[in-house]
C-alpha positions in Angstrom: 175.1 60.8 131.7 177.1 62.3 128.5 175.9 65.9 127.6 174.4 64.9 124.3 172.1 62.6 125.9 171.2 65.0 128.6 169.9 67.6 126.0 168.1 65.1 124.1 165.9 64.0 127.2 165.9 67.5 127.9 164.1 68.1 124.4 161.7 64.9 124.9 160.3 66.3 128.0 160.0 69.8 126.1 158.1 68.9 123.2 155.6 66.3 125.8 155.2 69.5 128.0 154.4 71.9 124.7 151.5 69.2 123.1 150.0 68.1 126.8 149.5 72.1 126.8 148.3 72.4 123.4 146.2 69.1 123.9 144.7 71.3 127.1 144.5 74.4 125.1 142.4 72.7 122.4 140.4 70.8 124.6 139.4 74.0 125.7 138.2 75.5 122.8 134.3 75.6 122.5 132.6 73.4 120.3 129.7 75.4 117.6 126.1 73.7 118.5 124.5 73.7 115.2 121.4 71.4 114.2 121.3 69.7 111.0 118.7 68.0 108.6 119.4 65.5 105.9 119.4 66.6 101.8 116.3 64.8 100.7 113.7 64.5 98.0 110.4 67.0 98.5 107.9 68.8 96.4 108.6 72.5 96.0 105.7 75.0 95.3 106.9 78.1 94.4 104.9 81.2 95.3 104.7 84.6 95.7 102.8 86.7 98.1 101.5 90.0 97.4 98.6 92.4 98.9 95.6 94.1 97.7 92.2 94.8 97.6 88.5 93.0 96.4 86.4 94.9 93.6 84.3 94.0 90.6 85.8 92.4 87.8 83.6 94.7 85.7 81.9 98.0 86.6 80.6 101.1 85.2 81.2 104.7 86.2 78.0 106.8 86.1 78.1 110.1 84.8 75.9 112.7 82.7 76.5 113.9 79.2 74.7 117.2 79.7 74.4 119.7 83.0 71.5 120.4 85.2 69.9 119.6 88.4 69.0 116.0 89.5 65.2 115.9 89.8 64.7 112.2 90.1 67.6 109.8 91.9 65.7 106.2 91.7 68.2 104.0 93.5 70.5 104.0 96.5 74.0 102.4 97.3 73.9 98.7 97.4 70.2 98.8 95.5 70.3 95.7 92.6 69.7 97.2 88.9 68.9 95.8 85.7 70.2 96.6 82.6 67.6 100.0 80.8 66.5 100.5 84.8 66.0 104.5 84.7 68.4 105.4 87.4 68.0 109.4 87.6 67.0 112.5 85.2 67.9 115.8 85.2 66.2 118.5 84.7 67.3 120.1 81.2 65.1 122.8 80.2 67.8 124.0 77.6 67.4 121.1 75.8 63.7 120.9 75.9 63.5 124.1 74.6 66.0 123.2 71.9 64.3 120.2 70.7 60.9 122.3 70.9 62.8 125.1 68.6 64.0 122.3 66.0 60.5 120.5 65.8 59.2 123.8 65.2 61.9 124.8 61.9 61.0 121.4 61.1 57.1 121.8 60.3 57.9 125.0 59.3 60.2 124.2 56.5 58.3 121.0 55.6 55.0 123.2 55.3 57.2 125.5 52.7 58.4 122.3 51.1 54.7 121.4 50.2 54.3 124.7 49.2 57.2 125.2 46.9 56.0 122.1 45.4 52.6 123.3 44.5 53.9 126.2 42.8 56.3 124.1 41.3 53.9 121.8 39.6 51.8 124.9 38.7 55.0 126.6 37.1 55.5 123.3 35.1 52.1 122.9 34.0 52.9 126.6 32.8 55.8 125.8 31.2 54.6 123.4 29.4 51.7 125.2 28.1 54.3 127.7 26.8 56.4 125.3 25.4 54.1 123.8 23.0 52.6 127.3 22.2 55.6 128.0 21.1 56.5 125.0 19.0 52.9 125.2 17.0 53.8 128.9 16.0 57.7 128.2 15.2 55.8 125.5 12.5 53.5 128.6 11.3 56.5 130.6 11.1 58.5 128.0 9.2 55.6 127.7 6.6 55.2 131.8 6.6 52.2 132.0 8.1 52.7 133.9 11.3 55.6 137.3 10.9 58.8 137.1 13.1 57.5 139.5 15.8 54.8 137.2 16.9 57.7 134.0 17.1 59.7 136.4 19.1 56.9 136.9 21.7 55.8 133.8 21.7 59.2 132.4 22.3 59.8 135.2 25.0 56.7 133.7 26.8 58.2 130.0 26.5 61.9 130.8 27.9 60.4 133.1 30.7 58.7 129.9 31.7 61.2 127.8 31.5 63.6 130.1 33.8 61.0 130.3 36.4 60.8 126.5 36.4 63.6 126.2 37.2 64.2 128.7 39.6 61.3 126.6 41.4 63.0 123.5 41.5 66.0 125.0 43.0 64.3 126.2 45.2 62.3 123.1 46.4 65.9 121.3 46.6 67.2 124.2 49.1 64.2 123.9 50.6 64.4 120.2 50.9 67.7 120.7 51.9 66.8 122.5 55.1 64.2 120.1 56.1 67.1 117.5 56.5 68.8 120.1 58.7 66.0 121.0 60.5 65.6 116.9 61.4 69.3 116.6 61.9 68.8 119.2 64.3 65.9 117.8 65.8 67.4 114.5 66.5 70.3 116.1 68.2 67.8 118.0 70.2 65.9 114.9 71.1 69.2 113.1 72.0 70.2 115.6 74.3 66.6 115.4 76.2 67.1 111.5 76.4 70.7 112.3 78.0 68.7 114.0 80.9 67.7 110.4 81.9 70.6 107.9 83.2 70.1 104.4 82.7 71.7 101.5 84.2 74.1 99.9 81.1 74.4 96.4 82.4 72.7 94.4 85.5 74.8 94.8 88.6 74.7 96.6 92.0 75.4 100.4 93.0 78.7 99.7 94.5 78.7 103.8 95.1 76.4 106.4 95.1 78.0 110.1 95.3 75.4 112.4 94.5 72.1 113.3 96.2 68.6 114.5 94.8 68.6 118.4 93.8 72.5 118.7 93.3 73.7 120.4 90.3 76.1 118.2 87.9 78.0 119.3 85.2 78.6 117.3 81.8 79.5 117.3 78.1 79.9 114.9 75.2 83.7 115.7 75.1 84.5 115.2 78.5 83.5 113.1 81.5 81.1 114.7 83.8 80.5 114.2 87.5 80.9 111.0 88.9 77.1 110.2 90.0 77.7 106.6 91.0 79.5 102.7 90.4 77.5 100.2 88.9 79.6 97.1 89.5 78.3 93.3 88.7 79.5 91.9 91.7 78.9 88.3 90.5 82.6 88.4 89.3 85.2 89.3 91.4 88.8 89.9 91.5 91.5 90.4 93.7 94.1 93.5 92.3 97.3 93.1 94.3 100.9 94.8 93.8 103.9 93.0 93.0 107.2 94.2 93.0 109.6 93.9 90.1 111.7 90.7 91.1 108.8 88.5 91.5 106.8 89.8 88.7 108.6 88.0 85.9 107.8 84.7 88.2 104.0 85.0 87.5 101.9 83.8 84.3 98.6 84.1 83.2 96.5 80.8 84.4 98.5 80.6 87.8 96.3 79.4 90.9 96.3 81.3 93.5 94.8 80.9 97.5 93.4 84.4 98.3 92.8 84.8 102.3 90.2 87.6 102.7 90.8 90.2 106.0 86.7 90.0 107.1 87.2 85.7 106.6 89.5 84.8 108.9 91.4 81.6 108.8 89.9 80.8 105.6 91.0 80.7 101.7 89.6 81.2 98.2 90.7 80.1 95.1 91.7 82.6 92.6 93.3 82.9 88.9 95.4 85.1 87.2 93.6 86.8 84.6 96.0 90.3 83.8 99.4 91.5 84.7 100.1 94.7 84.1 102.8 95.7 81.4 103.6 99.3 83.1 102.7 101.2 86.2 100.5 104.0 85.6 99.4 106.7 88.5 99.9 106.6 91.9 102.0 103.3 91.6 104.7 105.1 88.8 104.4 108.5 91.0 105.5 106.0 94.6 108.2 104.3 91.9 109.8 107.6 91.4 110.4 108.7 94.7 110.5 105.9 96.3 112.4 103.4 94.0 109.7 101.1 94.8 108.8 99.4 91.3 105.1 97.9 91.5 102.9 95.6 88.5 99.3 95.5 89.4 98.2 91.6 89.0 94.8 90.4 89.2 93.4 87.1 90.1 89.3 86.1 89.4 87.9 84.6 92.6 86.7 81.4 92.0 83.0 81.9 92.9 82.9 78.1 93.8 85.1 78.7 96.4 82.5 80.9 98.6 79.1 79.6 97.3 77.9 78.9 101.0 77.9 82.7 101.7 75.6 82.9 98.7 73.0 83.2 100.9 74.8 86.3 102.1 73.5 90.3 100.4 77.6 90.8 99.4 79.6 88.3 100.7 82.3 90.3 99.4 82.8 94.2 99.6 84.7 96.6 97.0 87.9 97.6 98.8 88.2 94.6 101.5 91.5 93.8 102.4 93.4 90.8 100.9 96.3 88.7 100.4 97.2 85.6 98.0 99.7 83.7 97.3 100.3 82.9 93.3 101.5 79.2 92.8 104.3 79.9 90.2 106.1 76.7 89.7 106.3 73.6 91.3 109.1 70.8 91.2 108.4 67.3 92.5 110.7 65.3 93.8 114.1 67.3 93.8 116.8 67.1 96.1 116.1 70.1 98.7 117.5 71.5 102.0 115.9 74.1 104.2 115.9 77.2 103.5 118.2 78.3 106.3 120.9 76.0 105.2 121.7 78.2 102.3 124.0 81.6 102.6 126.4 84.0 100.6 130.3 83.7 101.2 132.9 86.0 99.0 134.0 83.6 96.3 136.8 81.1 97.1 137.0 81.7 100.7 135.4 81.8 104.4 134.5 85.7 104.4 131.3 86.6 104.7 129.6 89.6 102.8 129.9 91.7 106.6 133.7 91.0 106.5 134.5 91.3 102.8 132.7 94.8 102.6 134.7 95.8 105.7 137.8 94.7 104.4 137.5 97.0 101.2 136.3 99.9 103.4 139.5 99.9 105.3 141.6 99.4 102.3 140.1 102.6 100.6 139.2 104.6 104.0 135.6 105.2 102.6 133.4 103.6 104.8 130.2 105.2 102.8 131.6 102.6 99.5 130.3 99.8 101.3 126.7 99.5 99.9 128.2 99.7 96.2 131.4 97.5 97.3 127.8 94.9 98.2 126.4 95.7 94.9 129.7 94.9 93.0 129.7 91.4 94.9 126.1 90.3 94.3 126.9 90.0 91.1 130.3 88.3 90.3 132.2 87.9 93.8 129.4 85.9 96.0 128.7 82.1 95.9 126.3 80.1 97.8 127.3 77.7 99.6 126.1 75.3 103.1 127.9 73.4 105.3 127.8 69.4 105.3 128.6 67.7 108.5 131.5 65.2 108.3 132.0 62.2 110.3 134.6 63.4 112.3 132.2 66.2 113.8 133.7 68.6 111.6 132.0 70.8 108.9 132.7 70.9 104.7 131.9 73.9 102.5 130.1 73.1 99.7 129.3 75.3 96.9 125.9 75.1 95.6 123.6 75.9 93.0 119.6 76.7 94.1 116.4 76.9 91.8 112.8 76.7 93.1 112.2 77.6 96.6 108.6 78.1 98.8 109.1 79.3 102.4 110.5 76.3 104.0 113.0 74.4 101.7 115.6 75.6 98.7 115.8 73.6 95.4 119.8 72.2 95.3 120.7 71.7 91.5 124.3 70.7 92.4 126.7 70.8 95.2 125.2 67.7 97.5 123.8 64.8 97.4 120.9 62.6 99.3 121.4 61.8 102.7 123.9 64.6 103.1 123.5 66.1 107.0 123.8 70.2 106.1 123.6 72.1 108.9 120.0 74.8 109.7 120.9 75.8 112.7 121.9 78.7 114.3 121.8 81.4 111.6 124.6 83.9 113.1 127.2 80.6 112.5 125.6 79.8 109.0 126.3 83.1 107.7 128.9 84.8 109.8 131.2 82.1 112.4 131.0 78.9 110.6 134.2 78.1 108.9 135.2 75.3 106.4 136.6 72.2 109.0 135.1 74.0 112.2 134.2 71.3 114.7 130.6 71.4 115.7 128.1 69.5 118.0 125.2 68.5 116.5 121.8 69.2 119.3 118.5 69.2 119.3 117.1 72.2 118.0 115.4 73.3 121.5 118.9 72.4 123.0 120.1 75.1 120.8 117.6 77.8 121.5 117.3 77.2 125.1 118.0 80.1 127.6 121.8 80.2 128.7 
């Protein structure tokens, strides 16, 4: 055997030794289980879910327009009311005695009205008397039959009557006047007395009663007085939940909604947006502040349909119950969908997952405390979704996607598969972490996959 062919078996038998141990090497390596479910056409109902509580759709906050003690309470929480129903009175002797003062300056004036005008018409029959006196001997003086000294006094007579004319009809007018103000005054005072007696403004229910017979409440016409009680008409009812700001721009007025109620188990009730709220106001903008927490309070009309068997029922429903609905949004029909699972986040044009990626750039900067703003940066320009389509040789193919309407189970797919594609579900730690483009996998059964080890 020559020396040149001695080194080239001697090369053969390396290179078969190098790939039987690479072939065992390989053979080695542990296949990812994954489960997988075909791309396919479905009907997508969008919703959100959000949490509140039950009250009247319309009700009325009791209180009194004037202060005093409660000598009559006529109904109590949960008693039915119809609209004029005298609900309490309070004991205002202030304003009796008021109303008594103004109906008396009222007959008093009005008495010195009627007087006035007696005198009045006595002063103008008077006047006139004088008046024509004076005339007849203005004629005698014209035609020199009377002397200038009797004119004078005659005429003396005439304007003395005249000025206490009309002293005497101003008179009657100020006079006049102050019989208006003495009414003016009266029908203030009588208002006043009528405020001493509550009234139910609307048929309805006393949702709340917070006051008890003989307590003193305080009230005014420029302020609101003690709260006495609720009356609510609980023949319309609505559901006021919190939503938070990402899903508020989802909802419309008109949505459906199925509203499951806390005291009715297992059991929904249709619903309707009626009102979404354009700010947050109280409690909710106080929590939003501290809390970054950015609530809209929606409301949704129960559907009284929905729970006429529990008519029969006093209140069916309760102010302040418990609920939760879900508000239909959109729906798509018949759109090429995956499950939900199938979809994650990668960094842009490669493998590395969000977890990675923010690591990486911590490292590189020595700032481990940049991470959540090196996340923010990426959710916007630097992140793609993407799922994984199985391939015929038991491998697995990156696809970008784009995603649009989504419930709780399956993901709108715009673009980035088609029908039929396999995509795996299954287990979530490969989807969004291991899985790699061109990893080989083994497709199982999804209790194959969670079974114990």
């Amino acid at each position: 055997m020559n020396k040149k062919l001695k080194w080239t078996l001697i090369g053969t038998a390396a290179l078969i030794t190098l790939s039987v141990i690479g072939k065992f090497m390989g053979s080695d390596k542990k296949e990812e289980k994954v489960t997988v479910e075909k791309v396919a056409l479905r009907t997508i109902v969008e919703t959100v879910n959000a949490s509140g509580k039950i009250y009247p759709e319309v009700e009325v906050k009791i209180s009194p327009d004037i202060s005093g003690e409660i000598t009559e309470l006529n109904v109590q929480e949960g008693d039915s009311v119809k609209k004029g129903q005298v609900l309490a009175r309070i004991y205002a002797d202030i304003y009796a005695l008021q109303r008594d003062e103004a109906a008396s300056r009222v007959s008093q004036t009005s008495a010195s009205v009627e007087n006035s005008r007696a005198a009045l018409e006595a002063l103008r029959a008077n006047y006139n008397q004088t008046k024509l006196t004076y005339e007849r001997n203005k004629k005698l003086f014209d035609d020199k039959v009377i002397s200038r000294a009797e004119l004078e006094q005659v005429e003396t007579a005439y304007k003395s009557a005249q000025a206490n004319l009309n002293a005497a009809e101003q008179g009657l007018r100020g006079l006049q006047a102050g019989v208006k103000g003495s009414e003016v005054s009266l029908n203030r005072a009588n208002k006043d007395l009528s405020r001493a007696t509550l009234v139910a403004p609307m048929n309805g229910v006393v949702s709340s009663l917070k006051v008890k017979k003989g307590e003193r409440v305080a009230g005014n016409s420029f302020n609101v007085g003690t709260e006495m009680m609720t009356v609510a008409d609980m023949s319309v009812l609505e559901v006021r939940v919190d939503v938070g700001e990402n899903d508020i721009v989802k909802i419309s007025i008109g949505d459906s909604a199925d509203v499951e109620v806390d005291a009715y188990n297992n059991r929904k009730f249709k619903g309707v947006v009626t009102k979404i709220a354009s700010s947050i106001k109280g409690a909710a903008a106080a929590l939003a502040t501290s809390n970054d927490v950015t609530n809209y309070e929606v409301r949704i009309r129960l559907h009284p349909a929905s729970y006429a068997d529990l008519a029969k029922l006093p209140f069916p429903f309760r102010p302040g119950m418990n609920a939760t609905a879900d508000i239909y949004t959109n729906t798509v029909t018949q759109v090429l969908s995956v499950p939900i699972t199938a979809v994650n986040t990668r960094v842009k044009g490669s493998d590395m997952n969000v977890e990675e990626k923010i690591k990486e750039q911590s490292e590189k900067k020595g700032e481990e405390d940049n991470a959540i703003a090196n996340d923010a940066a990426m959710a916007s320009d630097e992140l793609e979704e993407v799922v994984f389509v199985l391939q015929k040789d038991g491998t697995v193919k990156k696809r970008v996607v784009r995603s649009g309407v989504q419930d709780i189970n399956y993901i709108e797919i715009l673009a980035g598969v088609k029908k039929e594609d396999e995509v795996v579900t299954a287990p979530y730690a490969a989807i969004s972490k291991s899985l790699k483009d061109g990893a080989k996998v083994k497709v199982v059964k999804k209790e194959e996959l969670f079974e114990k080890q």
